[in-house]
mmCIF file of the N, C-alpha and C atoms, coordinates in Angstrom:
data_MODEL
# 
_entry.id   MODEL 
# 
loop_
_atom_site.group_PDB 
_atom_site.id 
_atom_site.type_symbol 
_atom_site.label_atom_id 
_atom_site.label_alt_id 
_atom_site.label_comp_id 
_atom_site.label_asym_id 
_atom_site.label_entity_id 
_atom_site.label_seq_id 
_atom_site.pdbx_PDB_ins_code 
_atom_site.Cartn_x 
_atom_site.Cartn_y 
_atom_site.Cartn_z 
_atom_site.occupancy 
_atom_site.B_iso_or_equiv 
_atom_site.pdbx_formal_charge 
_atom_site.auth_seq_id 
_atom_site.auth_comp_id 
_atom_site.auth_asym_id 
_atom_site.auth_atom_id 
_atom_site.pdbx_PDB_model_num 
ATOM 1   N N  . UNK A 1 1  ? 0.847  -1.160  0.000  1.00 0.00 ? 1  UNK A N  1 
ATOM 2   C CA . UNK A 1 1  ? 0.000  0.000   0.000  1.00 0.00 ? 1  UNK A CA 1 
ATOM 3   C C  . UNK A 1 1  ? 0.904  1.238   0.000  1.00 0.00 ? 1  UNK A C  1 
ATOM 4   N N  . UNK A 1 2  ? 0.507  2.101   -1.060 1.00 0.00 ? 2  UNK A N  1 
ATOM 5   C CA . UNK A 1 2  ? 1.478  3.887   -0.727 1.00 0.00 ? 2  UNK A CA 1 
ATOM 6   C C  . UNK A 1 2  ? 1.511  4.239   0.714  1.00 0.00 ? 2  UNK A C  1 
ATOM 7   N N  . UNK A 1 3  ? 2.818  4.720   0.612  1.00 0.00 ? 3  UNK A N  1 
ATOM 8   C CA . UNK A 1 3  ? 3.086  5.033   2.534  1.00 0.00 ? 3  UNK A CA 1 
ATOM 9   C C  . UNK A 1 3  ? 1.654  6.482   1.962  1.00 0.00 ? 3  UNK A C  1 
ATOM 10  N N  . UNK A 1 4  ? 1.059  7.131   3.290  1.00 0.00 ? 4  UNK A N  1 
ATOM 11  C CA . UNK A 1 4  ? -0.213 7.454   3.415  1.00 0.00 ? 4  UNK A CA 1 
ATOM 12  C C  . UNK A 1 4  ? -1.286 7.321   3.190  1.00 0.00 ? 4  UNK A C  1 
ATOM 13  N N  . UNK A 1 5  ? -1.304 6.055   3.037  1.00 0.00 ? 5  UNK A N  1 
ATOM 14  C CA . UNK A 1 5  ? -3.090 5.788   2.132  1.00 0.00 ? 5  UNK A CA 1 
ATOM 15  C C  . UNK A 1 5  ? -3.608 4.983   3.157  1.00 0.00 ? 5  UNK A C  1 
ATOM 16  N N  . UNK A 1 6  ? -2.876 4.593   4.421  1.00 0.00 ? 6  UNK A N  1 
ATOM 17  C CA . UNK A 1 6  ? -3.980 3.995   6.142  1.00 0.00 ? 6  UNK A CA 1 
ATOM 18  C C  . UNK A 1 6  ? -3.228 4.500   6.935  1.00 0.00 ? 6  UNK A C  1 
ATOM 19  N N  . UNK A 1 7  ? -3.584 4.239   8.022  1.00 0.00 ? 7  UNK A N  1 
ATOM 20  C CA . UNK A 1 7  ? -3.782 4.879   9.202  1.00 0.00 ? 7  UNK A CA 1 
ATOM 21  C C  . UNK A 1 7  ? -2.537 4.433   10.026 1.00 0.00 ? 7  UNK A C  1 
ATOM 22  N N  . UNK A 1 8  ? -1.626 3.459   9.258  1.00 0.00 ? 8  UNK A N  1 
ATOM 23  C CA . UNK A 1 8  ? -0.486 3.204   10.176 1.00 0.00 ? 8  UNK A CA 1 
ATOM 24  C C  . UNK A 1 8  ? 0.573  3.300   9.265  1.00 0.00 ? 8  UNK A C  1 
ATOM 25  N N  . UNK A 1 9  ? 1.408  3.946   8.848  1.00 0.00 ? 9  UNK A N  1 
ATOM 26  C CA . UNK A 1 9  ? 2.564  3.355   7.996  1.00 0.00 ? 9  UNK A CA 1 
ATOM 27  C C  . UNK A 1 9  ? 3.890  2.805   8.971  1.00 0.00 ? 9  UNK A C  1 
ATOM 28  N N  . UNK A 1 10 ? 4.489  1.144   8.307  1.00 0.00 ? 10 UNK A N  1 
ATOM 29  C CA . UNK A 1 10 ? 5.512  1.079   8.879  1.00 0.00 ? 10 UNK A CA 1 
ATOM 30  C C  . UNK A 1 10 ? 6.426  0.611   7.876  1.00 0.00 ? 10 UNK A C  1 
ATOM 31  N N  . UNK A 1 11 ? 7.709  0.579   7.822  1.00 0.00 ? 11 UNK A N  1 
ATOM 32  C CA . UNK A 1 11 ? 8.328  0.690   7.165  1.00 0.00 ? 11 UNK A CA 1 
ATOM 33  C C  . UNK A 1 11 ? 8.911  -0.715  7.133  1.00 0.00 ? 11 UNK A C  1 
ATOM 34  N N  . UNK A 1 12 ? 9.353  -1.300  6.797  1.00 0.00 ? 12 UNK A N  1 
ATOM 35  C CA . UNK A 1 12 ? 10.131 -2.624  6.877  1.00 0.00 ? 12 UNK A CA 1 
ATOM 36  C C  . UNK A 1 12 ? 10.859 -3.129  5.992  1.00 0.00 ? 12 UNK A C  1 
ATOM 37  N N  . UNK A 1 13 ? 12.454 -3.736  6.508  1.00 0.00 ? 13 UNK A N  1 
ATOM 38  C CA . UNK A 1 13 ? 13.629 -4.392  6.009  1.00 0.00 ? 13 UNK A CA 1 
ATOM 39  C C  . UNK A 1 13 ? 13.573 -5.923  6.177  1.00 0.00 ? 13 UNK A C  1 
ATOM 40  N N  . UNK A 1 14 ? 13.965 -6.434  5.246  1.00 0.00 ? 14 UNK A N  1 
ATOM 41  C CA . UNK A 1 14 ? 14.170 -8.315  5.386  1.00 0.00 ? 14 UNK A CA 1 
ATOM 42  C C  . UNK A 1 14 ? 15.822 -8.036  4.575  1.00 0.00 ? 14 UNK A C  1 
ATOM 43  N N  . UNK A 1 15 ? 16.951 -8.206  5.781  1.00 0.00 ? 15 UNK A N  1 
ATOM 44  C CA . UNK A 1 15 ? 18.356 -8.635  5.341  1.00 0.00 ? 15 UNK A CA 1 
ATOM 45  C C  . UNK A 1 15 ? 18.508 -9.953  5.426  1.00 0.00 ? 15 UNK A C  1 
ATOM 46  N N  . UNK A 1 16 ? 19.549 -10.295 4.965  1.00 0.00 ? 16 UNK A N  1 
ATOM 47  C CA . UNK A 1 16 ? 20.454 -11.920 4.863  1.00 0.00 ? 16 UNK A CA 1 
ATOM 48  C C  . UNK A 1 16 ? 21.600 -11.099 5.115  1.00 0.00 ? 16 UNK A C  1 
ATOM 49  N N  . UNK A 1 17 ? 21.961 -12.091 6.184  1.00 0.00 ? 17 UNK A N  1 
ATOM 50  C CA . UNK A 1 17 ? 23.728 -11.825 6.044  1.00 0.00 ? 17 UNK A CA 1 
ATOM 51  C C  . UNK A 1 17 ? 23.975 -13.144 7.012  1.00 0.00 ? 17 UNK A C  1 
ATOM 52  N N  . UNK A 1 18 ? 25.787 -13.037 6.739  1.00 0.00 ? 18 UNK A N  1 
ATOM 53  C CA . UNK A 1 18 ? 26.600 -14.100 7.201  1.00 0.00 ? 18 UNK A CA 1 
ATOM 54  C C  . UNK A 1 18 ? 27.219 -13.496 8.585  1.00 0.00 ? 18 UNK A C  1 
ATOM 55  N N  . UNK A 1 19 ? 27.321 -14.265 9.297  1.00 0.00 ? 19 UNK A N  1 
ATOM 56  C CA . UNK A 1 19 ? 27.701 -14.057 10.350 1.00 0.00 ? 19 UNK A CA 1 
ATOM 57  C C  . UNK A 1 19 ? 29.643 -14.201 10.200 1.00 0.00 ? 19 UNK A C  1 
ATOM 58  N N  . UNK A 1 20 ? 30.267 -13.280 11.151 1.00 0.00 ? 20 UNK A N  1 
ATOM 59  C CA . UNK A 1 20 ? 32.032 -13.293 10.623 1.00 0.00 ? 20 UNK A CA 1 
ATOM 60  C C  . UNK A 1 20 ? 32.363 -13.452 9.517  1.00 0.00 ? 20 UNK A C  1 
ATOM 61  N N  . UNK A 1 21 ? 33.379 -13.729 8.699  1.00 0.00 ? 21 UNK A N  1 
ATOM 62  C CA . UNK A 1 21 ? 34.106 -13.683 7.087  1.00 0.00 ? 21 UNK A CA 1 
ATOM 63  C C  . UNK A 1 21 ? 34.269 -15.014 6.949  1.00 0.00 ? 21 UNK A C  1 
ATOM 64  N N  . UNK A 1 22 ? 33.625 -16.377 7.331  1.00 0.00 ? 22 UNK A N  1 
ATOM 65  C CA . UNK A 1 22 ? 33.298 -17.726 7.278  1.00 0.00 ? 22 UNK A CA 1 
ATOM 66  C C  . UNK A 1 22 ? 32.302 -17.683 5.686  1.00 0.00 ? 22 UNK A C  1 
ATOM 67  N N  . UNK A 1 23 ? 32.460 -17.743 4.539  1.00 0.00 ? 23 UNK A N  1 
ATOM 68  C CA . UNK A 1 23 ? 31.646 -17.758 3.537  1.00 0.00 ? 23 UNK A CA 1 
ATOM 69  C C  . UNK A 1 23 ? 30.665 -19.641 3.382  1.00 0.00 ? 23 UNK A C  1 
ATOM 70  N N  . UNK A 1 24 ? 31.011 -20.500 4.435  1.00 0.00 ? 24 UNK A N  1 
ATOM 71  C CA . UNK A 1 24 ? 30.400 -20.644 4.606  1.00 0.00 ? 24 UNK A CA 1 
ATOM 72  C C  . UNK A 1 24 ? 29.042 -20.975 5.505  1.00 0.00 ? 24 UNK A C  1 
ATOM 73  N N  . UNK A 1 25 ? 29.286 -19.960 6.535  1.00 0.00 ? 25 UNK A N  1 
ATOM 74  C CA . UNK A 1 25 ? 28.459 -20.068 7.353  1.00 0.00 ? 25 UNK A CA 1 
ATOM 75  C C  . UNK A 1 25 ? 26.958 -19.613 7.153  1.00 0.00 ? 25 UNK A C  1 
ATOM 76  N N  . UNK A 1 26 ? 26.065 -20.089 7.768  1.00 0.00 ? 26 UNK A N  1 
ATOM 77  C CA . UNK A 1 26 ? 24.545 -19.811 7.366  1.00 0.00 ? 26 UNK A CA 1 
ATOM 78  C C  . UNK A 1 26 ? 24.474 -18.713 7.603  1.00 0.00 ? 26 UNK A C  1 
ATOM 79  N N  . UNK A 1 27 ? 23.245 -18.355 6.885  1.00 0.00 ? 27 UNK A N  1 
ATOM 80  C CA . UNK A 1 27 ? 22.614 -16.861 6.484  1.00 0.00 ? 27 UNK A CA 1 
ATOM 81  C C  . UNK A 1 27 ? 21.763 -16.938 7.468  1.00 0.00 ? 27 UNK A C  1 
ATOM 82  N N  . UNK A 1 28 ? 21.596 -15.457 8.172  1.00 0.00 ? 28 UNK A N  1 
ATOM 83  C CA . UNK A 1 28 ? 20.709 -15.206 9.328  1.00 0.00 ? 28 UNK A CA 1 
ATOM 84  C C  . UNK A 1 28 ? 20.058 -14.624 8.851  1.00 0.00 ? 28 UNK A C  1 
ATOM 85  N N  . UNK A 1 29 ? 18.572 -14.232 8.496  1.00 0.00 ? 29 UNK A N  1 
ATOM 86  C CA . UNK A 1 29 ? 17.495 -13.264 8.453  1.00 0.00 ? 29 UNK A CA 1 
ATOM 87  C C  . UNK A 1 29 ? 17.220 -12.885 9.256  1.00 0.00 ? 29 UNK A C  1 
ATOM 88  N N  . UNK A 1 30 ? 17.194 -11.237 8.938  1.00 0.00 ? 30 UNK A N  1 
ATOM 89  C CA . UNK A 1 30 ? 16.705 -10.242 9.819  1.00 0.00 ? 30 UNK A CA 1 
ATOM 90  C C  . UNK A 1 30 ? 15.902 -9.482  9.343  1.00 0.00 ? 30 UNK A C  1 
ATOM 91  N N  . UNK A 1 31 ? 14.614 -9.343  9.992  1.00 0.00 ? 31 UNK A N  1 
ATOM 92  C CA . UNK A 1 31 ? 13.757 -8.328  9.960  1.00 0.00 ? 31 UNK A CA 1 
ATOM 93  C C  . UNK A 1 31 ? 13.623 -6.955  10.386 1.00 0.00 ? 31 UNK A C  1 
ATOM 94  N N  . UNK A 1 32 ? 13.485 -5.634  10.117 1.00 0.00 ? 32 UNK A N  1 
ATOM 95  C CA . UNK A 1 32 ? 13.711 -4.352  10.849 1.00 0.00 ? 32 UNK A CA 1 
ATOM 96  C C  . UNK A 1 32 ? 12.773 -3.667  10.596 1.00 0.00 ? 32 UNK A C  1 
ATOM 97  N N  . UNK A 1 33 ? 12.160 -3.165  11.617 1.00 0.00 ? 33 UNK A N  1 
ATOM 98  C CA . UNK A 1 33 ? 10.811 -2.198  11.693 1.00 0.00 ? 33 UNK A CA 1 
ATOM 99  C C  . UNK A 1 33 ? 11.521 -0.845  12.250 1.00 0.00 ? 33 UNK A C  1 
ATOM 100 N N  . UNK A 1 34 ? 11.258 0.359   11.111 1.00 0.00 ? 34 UNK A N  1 
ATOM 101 C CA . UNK A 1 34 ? 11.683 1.692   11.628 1.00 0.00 ? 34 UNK A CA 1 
ATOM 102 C C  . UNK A 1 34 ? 10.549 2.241   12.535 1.00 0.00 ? 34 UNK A C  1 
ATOM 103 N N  . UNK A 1 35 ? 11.281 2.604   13.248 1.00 0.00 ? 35 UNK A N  1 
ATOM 104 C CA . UNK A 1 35 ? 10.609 3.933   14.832 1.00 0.00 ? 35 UNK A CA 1 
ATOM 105 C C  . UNK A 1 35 ? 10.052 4.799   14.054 1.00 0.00 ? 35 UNK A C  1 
ATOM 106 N N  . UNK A 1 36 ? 8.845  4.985   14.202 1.00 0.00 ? 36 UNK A N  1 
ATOM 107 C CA . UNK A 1 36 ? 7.839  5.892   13.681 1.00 0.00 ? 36 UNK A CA 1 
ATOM 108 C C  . UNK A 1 36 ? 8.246  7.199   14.516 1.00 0.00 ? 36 UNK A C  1 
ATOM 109 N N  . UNK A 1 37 ? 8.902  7.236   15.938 1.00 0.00 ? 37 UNK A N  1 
ATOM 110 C CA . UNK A 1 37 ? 9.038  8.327   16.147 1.00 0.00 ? 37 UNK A CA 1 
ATOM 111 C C  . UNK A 1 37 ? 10.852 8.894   16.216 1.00 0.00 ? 37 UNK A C  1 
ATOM 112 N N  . UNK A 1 38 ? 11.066 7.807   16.636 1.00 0.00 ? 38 UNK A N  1 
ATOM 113 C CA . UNK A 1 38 ? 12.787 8.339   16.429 1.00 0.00 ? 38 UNK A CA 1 
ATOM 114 C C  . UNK A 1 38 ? 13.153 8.320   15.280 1.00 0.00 ? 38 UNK A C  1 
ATOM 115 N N  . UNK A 1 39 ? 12.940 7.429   14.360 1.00 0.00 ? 39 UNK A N  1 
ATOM 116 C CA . UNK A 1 39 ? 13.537 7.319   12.744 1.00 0.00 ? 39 UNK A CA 1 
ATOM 117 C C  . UNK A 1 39 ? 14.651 6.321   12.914 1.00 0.00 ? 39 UNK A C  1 
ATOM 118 N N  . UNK A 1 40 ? 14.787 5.575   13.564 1.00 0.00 ? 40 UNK A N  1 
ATOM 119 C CA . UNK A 1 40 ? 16.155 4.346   14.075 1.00 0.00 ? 40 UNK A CA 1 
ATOM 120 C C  . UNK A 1 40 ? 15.136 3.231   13.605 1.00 0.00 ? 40 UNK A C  1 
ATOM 121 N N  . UNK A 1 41 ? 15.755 2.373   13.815 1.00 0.00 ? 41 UNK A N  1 
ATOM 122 C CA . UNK A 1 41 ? 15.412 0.886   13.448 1.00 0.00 ? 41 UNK A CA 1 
ATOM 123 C C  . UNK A 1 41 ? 15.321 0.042   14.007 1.00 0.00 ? 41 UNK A C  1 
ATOM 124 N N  . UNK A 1 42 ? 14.876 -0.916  14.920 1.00 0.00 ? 42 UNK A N  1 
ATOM 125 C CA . UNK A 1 42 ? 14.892 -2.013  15.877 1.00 0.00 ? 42 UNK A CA 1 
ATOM 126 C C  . UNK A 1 42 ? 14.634 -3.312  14.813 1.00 0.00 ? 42 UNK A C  1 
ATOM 127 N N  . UNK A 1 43 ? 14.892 -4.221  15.633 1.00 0.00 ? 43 UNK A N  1 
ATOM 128 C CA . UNK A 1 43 ? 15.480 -5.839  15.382 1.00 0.00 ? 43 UNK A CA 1 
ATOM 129 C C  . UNK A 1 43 ? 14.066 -6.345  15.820 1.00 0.00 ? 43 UNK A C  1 
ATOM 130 N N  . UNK A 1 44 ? 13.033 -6.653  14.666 1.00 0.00 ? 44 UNK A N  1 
ATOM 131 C CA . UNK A 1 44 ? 11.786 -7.668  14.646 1.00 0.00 ? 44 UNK A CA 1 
ATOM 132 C C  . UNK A 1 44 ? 11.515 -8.827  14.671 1.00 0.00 ? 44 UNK A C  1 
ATOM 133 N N  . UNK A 1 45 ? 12.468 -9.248  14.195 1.00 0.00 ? 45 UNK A N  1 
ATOM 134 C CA . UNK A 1 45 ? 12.420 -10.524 13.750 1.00 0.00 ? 45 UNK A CA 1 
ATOM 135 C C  . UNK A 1 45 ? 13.412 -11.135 13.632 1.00 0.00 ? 45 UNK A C  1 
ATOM 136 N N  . UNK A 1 46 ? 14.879 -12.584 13.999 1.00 0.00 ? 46 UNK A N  1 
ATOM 137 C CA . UNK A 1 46 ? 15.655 -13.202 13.271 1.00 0.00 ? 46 UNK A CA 1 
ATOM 138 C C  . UNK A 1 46 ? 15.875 -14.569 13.316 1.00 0.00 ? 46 UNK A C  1 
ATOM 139 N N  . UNK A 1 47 ? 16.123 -14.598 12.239 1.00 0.00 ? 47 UNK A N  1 
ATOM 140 C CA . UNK A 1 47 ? 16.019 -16.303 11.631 1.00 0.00 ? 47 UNK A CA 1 
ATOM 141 C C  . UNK A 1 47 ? 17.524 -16.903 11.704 1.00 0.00 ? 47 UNK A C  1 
ATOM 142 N N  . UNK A 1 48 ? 18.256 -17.280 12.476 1.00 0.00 ? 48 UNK A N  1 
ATOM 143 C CA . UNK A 1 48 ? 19.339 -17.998 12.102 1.00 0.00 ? 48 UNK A CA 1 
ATOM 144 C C  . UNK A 1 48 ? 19.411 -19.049 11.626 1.00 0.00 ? 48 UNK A C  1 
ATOM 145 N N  . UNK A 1 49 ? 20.494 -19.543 10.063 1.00 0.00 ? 49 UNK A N  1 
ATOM 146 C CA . UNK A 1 49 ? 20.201 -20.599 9.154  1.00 0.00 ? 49 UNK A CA 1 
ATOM 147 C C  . UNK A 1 49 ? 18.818 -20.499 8.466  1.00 0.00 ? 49 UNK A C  1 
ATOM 148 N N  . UNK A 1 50 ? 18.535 -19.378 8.110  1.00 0.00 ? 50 UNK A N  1 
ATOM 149 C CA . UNK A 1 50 ? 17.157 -19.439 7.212  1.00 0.00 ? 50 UNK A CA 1 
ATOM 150 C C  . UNK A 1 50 ? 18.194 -19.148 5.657  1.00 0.00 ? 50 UNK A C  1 
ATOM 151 N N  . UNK A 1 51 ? 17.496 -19.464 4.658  1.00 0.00 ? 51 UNK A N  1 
ATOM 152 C CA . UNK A 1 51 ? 17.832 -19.015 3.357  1.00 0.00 ? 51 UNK A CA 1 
ATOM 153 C C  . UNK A 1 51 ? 16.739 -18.332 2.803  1.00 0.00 ? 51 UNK A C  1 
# 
């Protein structure tokens, strides 16, 4: 939905990354929901070993 068209907008990130310089270590997913009032980012969600 366009950010202003309801009554809540939130913003949201889905990363992959590797944990240390191990190329092959599993990919962690992370989810990030931005602060509607600070503008920072907090940690929603993470998946370690997700692909």
């Amino acid at each position: 939905m366009p950010k202003g068209r309801s009554r809540v907008d939130v913003e949201i990130l889905q990363v992959q990354v590797r944990l240390g310089s191990n190329r092959n270590s599993a990919l962690t997913t992370m989810v990030l929901e931005r602060d509607g009032l600070g503008g920072g980012w907090r940690l929603r969600e993470s998946l370690a070993g997700a692909a």
